[in-house]
Steps between C-alpha positions, in 0.01 A plus 500: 500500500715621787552485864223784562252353268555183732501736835160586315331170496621377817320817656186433354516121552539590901245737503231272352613279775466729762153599371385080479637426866265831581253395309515150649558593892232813533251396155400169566247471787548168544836495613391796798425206766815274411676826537355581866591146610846555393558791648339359851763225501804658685237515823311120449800351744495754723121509516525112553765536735349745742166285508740194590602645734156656678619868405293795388576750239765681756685197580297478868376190629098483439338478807329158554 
C-alpha cells in the first residue's frame, strides 16, 4: 500500500460523506420545516424588534 492507494480511500471516504450530508439535508422530508425555521432566524430579532418598537416592514411608524 502506498501514499496514492491512501489518497484513494480518503477520496472515496469524502465523497460518501458528501453524498450522506446530501442525502440527509435535501432526502429527508422531515427535516424541510426545521430547515425553514433555521434559515428564518437571522430576521426573528429584528422582526421582534420592529414590532417593539410600533414599526412596519419599512421601518415607519404604524399609524395608530
Amino acid at each position: 500500500m502506498d501514499i496514492n492507494d491512501l489518497r484513494s480511500i480518503v477520496t472515496i471516504v469524502s465523497f460518501l460523506t458528501f453524498l450522506g450530508v446530501v442525502w440527509w439535508a435535501y432526502g429527508v422530508k422531515s427535516n424541510k420545516k426545521r430547515f425553514e425555521e433555521a434559515a428564518m432566524l437571522p430576521f426573528t430579532d429584528e422582526e421582534a424588534d420592529r414590532v417593539e418598537l410600533g414599526l412596519d416592514r419599512n421601518g415607519q411608524r404604524k399609524a395608530s
